[in-house]
N, C-alpha and C positions, 0 to 999 in steps of 0.2 A: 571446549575452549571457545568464548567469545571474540569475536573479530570484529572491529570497528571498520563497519563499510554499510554504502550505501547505492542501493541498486531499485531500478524500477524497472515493468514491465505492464506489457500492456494487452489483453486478446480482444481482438476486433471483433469476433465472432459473438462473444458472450457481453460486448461493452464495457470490461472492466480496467483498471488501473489496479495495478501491486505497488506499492513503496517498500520495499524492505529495510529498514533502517540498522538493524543487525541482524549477524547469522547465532541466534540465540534462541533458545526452545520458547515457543505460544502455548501459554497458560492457558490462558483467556481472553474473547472478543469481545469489545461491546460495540454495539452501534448506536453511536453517538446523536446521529438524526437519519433520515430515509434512506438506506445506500453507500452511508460513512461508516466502518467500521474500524476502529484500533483494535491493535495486535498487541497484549500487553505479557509482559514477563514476567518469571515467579514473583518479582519484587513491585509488579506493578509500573513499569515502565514502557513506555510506549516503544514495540520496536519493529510496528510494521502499520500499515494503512493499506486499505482496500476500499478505492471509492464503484462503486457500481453503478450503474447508466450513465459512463465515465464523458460517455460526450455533450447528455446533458450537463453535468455538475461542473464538470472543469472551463476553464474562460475560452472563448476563442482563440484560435493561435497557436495553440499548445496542441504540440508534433506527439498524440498518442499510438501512431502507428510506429514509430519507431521505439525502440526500448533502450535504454543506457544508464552505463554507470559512472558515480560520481567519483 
């Protein structure tokens, strides 16, 4: 069953950001440019994101040590 929720997370260690945008089965990834990848669903919907060398690509500011949901 799908559930409409959205949650992130973040490991200091490896530099990454998770977005989970549903709890829904990963088809398939693409990476969209160096270190962007979407998480898409049987149907082709985007229900997850993974930015990698997350403190390069993300803006200043943005608290990636901490993880939370929406």
């Amino acid at each position: 069953m799908e559930e409409d929720m959205m949650r992130s997370e973040s490991d200091l260690i490896v530099d990454a950001l998770s977005i989970h945008l549903a709890e829904t089965r990963v088809v398939e990834s693409e990476e969209i440019r160096p270190g962007f990848i979407v998480d898409l669903d049987a149907e082709g919907r985007i229900v997850g994101v993974e930015i990698l060398d997350a403190s390069k690509q993300v803006a200043p500011g943005t608290a990636l040590d901490r993880p939370h949901a929406a």
